[in-house]
C-alpha positions in Angstrom: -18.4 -5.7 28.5 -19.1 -8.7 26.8 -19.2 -11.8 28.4 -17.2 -14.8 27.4 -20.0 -17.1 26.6 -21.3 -14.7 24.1 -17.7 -14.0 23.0 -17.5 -17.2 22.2 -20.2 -17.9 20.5 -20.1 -14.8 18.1 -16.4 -16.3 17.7 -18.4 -19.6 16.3 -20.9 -18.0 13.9 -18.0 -16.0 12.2 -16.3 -18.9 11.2 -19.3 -20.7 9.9 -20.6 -17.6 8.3 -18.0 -14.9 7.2 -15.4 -15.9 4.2 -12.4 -13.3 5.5 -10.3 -11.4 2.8 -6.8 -13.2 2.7 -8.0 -16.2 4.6 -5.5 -17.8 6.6 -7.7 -21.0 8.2 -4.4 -22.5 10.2 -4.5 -18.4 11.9 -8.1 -18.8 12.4 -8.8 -22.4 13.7 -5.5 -21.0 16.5 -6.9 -17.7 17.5 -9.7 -16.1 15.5 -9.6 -12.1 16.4 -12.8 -9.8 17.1 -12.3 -6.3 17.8 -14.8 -4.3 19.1 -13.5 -0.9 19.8 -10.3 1.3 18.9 -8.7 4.5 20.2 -5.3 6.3 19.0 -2.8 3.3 18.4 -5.0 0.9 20.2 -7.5 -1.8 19.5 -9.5 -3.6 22.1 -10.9 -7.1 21.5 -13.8 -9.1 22.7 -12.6 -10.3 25.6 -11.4 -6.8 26.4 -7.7 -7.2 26.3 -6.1 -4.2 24.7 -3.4 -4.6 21.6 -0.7 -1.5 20.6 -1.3 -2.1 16.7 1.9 -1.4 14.7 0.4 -2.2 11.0 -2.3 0.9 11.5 -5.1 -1.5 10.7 -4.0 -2.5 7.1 -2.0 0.3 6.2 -5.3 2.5 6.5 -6.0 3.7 10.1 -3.3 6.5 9.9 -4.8 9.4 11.7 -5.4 6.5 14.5 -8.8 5.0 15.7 -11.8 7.1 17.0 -11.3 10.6 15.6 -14.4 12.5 16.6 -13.5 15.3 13.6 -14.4 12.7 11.1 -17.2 10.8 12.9 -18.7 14.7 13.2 -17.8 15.5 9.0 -19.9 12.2 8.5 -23.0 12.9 10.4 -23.2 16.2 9.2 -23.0 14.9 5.5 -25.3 12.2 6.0 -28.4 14.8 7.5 -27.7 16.7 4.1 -27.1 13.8 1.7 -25.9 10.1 2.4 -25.6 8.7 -1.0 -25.9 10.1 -4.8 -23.9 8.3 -7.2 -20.2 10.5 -9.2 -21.8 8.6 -12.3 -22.6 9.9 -15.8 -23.4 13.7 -15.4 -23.8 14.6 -11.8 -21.8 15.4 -9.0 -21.8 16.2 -5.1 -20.5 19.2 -3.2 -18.4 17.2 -0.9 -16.5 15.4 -4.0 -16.0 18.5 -5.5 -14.3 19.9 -2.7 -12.1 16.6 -2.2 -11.4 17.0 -5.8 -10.1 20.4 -5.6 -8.2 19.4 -2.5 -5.9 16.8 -4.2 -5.6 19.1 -7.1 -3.8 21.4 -4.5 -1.6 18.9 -2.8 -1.0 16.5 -5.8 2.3 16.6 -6.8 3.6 18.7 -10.3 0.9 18.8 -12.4 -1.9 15.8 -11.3 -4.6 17.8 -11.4 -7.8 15.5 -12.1 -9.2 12.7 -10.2 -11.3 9.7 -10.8 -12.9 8.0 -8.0 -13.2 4.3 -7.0 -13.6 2.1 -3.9 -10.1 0.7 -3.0 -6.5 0.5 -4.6 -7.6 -2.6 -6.4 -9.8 -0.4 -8.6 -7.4 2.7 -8.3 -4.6 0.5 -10.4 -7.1 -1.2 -12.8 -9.1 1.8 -13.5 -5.6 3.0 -14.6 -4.4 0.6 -16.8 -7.7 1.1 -18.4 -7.5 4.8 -18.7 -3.8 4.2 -20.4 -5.0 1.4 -23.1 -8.0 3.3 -23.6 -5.8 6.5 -24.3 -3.7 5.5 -26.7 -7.0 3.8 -28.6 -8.9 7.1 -28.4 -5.2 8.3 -30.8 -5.9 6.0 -33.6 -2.4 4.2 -31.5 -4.3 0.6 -30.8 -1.2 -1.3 -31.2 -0.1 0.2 -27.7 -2.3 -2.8 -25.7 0.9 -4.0 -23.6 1.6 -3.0 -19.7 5.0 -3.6 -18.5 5.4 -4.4 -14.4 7.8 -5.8 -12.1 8.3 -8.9 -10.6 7.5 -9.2 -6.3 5.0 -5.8 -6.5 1.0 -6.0 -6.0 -0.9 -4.0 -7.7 -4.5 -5.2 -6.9 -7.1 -8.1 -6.6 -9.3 -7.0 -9.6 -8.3 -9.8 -13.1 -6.4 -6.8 -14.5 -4.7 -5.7 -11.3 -3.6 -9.2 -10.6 -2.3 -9.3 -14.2 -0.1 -6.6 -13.0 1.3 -8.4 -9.8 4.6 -9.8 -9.7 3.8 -12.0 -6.8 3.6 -16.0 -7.5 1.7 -17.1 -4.8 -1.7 -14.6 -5.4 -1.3 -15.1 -9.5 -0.7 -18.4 -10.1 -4.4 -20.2 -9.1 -6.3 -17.6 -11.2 -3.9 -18.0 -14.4 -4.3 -17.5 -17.3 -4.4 -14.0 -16.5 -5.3 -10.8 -18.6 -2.5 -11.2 -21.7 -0.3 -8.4 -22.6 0.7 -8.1 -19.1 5.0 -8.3 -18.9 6.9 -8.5 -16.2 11.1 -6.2 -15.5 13.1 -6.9 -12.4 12.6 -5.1 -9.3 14.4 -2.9 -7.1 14.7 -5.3 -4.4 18.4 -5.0 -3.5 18.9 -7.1 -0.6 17.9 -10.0 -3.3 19.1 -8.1 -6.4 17.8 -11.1 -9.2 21.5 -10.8 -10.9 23.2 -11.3 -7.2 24.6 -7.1 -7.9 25.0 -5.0 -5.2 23.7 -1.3 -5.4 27.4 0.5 -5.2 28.2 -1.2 -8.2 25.6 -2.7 -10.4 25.2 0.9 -12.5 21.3 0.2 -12.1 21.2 -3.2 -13.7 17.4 -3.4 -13.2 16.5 -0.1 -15.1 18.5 -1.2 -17.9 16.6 -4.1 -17.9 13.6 -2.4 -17.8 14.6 -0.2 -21.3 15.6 -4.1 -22.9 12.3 -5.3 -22.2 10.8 -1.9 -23.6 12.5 -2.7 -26.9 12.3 -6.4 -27.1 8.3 -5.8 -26.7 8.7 -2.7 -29.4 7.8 0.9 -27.6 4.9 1.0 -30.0 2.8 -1.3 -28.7 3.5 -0.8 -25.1 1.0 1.5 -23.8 2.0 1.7 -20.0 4.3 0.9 -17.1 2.7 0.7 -13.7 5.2 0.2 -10.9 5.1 0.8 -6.7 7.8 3.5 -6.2 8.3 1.9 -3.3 7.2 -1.8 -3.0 4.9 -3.1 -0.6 4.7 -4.8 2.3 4.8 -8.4 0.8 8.6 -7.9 0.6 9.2 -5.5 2.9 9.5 -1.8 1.4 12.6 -2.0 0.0 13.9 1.7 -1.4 14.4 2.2 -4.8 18.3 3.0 -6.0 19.5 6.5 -6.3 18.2 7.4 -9.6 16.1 4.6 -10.8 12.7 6.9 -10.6 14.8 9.6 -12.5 15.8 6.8 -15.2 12.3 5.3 -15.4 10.4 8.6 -16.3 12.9 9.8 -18.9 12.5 6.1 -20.5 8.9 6.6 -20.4 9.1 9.9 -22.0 11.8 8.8 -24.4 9.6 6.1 -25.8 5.8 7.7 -25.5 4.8 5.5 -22.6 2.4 6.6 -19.8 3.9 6.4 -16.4 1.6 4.5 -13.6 2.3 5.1 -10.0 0.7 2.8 -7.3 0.9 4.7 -4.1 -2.2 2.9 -2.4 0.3 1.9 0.3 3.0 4.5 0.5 0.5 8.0 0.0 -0.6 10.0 2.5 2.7 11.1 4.5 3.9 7.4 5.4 7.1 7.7 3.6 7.8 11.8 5.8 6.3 12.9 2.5 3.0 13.2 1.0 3.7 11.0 -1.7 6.6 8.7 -1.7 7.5 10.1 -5.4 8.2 13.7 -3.5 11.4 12.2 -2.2 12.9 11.6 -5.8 10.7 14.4 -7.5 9.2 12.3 -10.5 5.9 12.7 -10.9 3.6 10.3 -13.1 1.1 10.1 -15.5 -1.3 8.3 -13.1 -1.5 8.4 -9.5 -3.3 5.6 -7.6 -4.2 6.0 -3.6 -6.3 4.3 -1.7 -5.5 3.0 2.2 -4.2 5.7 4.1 -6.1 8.2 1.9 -9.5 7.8 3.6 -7.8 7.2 7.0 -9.6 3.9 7.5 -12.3 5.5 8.1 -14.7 4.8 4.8 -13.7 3.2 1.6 -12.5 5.0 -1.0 -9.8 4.8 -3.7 -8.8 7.8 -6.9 -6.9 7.9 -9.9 -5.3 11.4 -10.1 -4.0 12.3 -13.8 -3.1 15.1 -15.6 -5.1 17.6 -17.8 -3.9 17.0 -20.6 -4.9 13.1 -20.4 -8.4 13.7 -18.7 -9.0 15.9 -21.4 -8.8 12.9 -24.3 -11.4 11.8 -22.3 -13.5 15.1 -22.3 -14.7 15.0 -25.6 -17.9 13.7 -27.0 -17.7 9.9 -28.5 -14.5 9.9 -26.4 -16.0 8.9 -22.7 -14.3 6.1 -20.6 -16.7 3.6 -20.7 -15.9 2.3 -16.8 -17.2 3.1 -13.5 -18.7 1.5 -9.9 -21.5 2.0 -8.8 -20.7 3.5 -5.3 -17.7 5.0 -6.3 -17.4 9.0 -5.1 -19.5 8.6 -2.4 -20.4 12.5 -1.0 -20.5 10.7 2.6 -16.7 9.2 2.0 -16.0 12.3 0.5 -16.5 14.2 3.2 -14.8 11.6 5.7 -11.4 11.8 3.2 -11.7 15.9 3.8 -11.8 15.6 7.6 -8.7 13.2 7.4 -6.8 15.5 5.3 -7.3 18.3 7.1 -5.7 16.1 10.6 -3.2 15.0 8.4 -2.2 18.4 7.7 -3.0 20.7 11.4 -1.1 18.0 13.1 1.8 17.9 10.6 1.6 14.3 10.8 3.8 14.4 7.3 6.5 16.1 9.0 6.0 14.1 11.9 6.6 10.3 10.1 10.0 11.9 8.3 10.8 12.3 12.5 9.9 9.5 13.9 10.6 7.5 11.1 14.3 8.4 11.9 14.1 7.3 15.2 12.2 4.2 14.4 14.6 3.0 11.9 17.7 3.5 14.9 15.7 2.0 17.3 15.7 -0.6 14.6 18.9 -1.0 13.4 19.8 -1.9 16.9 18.5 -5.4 15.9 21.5 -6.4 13.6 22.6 -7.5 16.7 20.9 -10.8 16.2 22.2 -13.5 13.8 18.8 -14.2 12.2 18.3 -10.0 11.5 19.7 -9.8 8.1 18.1 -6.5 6.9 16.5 -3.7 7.8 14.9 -1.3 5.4 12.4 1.3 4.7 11.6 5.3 4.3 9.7 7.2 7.0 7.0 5.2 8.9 6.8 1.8 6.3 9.8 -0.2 8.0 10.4 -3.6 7.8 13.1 -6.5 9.3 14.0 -9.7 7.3 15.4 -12.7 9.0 18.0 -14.7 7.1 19.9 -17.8 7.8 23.1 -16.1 6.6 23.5 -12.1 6.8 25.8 -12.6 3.8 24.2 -13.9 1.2 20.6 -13.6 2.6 20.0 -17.1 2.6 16.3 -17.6 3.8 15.4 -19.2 7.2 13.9 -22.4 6.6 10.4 -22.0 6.0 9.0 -24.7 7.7 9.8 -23.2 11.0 7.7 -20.5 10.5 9.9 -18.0 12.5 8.1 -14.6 11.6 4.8 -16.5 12.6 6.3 -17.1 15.7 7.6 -13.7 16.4 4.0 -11.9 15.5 2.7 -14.8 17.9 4.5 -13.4 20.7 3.5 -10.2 20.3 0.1 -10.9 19.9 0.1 -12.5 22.8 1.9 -9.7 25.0 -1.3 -6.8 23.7 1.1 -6.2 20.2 -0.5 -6.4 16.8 2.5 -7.1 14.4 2.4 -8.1 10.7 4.7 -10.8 9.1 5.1 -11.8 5.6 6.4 -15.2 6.1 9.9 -14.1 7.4 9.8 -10.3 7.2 8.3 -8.6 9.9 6.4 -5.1 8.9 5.9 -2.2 10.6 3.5 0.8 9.5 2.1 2.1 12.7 -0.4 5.5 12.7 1.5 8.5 12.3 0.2 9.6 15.3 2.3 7.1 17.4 4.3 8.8 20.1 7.5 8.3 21.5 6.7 5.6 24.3 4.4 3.5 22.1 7.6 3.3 19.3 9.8 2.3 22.3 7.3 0.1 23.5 6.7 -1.4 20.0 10.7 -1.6 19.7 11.5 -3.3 23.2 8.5 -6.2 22.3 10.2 -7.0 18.8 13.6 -7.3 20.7 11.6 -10.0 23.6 10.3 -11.7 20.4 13.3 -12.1 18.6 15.1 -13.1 21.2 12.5 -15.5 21.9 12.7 -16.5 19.1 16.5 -17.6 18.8 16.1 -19.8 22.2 12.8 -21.5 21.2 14.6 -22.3 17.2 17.8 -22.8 18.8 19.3 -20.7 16.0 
């Protein structure tokens, strides 16, 4: 155990020396967090109190903390070989085998993977492979990638380009040109003020106008989140809106680009969250979930036919990382597979991913709950001024800050974006931690009500 005095002063030297990812510095000067150990849904800090954690680390940790099978696939690996670069002509037996792994689980025909570092990469080492493609056909007018507006696609210049998020573009701006931005699928704030019964998909329509004011000839790929992220709250795609988009891809020659870096890896009660509308792309990114937490790693699975314009001498793609396909992450990425699958953890989110979302829904009970939404085990709640019209809660009262507060401060780790509250535990999380999780977001928001007086 350690003691408070040296708690507190390794609390001191991390915020004089380490520069965090996503710095929040009014979190950090309230409560700066060190963990020290984790086990199953649980995380314990420095001062030993113990915290369920319903965000399964970062989207990552989905197999839980402390998994001996991958601690015991990593030592192995690293007695036989710790580190040879995936880089120019050679290879490692345990990428190989992860290799042929997501060839067998990828869905239709994704067959052949690059590997990177993180989902950052995944999604610009994609929109490279696509420009670079069409270059490689003598078709250099196809430069342009088409988005949406509210997704993330990355931290890289190019997958930053791609995000349709003010708030991380706008300090690095001018971004990477040719980048252009269709509406998203986010219902609950449909951009035209449609509703989904009746708008006769009003976004993908937009998305084909913006196809042929840009001219399909020079637009060389369209990289979207089937589902989007956690920065606004998962919201499901429209029946048919998948379906629409790949037959406009195919219509016009352009390469389909699927960021799954948050949604892979059974989270959705599928492997991928394109198995629930059976549309597979060109491009496949994963990262997160994929390794488990465990190590870092990130891949680009693509078809055959596309790796093969790269097979060809004079026809290399002239991008890489130094550490990416790392035989020792390899072999930690094998080991989480193979949990994933013998506990049926996939089956197991589509499960409790039902009972989640009831447990849930139970919350419309509360004037500030306007929405609930989500597939699987990726769930989220937005609180609204108005249920109706989904007028936002005034910002300045920081509501959702308060609420993950709360639960942080009854042993609950629970991730807010500004007003929506996000939930993406491990799929491993039993019955009594869900109701546990559930009956703490209830306290909170009702809490919350009294303390806002809303």
């Amino acid at each position: 155990m350690i003691k408070n005095k040296e708690a507190e002063e390794l609390i001191k030297l991390a915020k004089k020396y380490v520069w965090t990812s996503l710095s929040e510095y009014e979190d950090i000067e309230k409560e700066p967090k060190v963990f020290v150990k984790g086990k199953g849904c649980y995380l314990t800090d420095i001062y030993g109190k113990r915290y369920l954690d319903t965000f399964a680390s970062l989207l990552t940790t989905i197999c839980g903390h402390h998994r001996p099978e991958v601690m015991n696939a990593v030592q192995k690996q690293m007695e036989q070989l710790e580190f040879f670069p995936n880089y120019h002509d050679c290879y490692t037996i345990p990428l190989i085998k992860l290799a042929e792994k997501l060839a067998k689980i990828a869905p239709g025909d994704l067959s052949v993977s690059y590997f990177v570092n993180d989902g950052s990469e995944a999604c610009e080492s994609a929109i490279k492979m696509a420009k670079q493609y069409f270059w490689q056909r003598r078709e250099s007018s196809r430069y342009k990638i088409i988005a949406r507006r509210y997704s993330y696609h990355g931290a890289t210049l190019g997958g930053l380009s791609a995000t349709g998020l003010p708030d991380f573009r706008e300090p690095f701006q001018p971004l990477v040109p040719g980048f252009i931005h269709a509406m998203s699928t986010w219902c609950y704030h449909c951009e035209l003020g449609l509703k989904p019964s009746s708008c006769n998909l009003a976004c993908l329509k937009n998305m084909e106008q913006i196809i042929i004011w840009e001219k399909p000839e020079t637009v060389a790929a369209v990289i979207i989140d089937p589902i989007p992220g956690s920065n606004i709250g998962y919201p499901v795609p429209p029946d048919s809106y998948l379906q629409g988009l790949r037959a406009l891809c195919d219509k016009y020659g352009i390469l389909l680009i699927f960021d799954e870096v948050q949604t892979g890896f059974g989270k959705t009660g599928k492997l991928f969250a394109c198995e629930n509308w059976n549309v597979i792309p060109d491009f496949l990114c994963l990262a997160k979930g994929f390794t488990g937490g465990f190590l870092p790693m990130g891949a680009v699975i693509t078809k055959s036919e596309i790796a093969d314009e790269f097979r060809r001498p004079g026809k290399d793609f002239r991008h890489g990382f130094t550490f990416a396909g790392n035989p020792t992450v390899a072999a930690a990425v094998l080991a989480n597979i193979q949990i994933i699958e013998k506990e049926r953890l996939v089956e197991r989110a589509a499960t409790m991913g039902k009972y989640l979302k009831e447990k849930l829904e139970e919350f419309y009970k509360y004037s500030i709950v306007g929405d609930i939404r989500g597939i699987g085990m990726i769930l989220a709640i937005e609180l609204v001024a108005n249920k109706k019209t989904g007028e936002p809660l005034n910002q300045k009262l920081k509501v959702g800050t308060y609420i993950r507060d709360y639960c942080w401060k009854n042993g609950m780790i629970l991730r807010n974006n500004g007003d929506i509250l996000v939930i993406a535990p491990a799929l491993t999380m039993t019955r009594d931690e869900a109701d546990k999780m559930t009956q703490l977001i209830d306290q909170a928001i009702s809490e919350a009500i009294k303390h806002f007086n809303l």
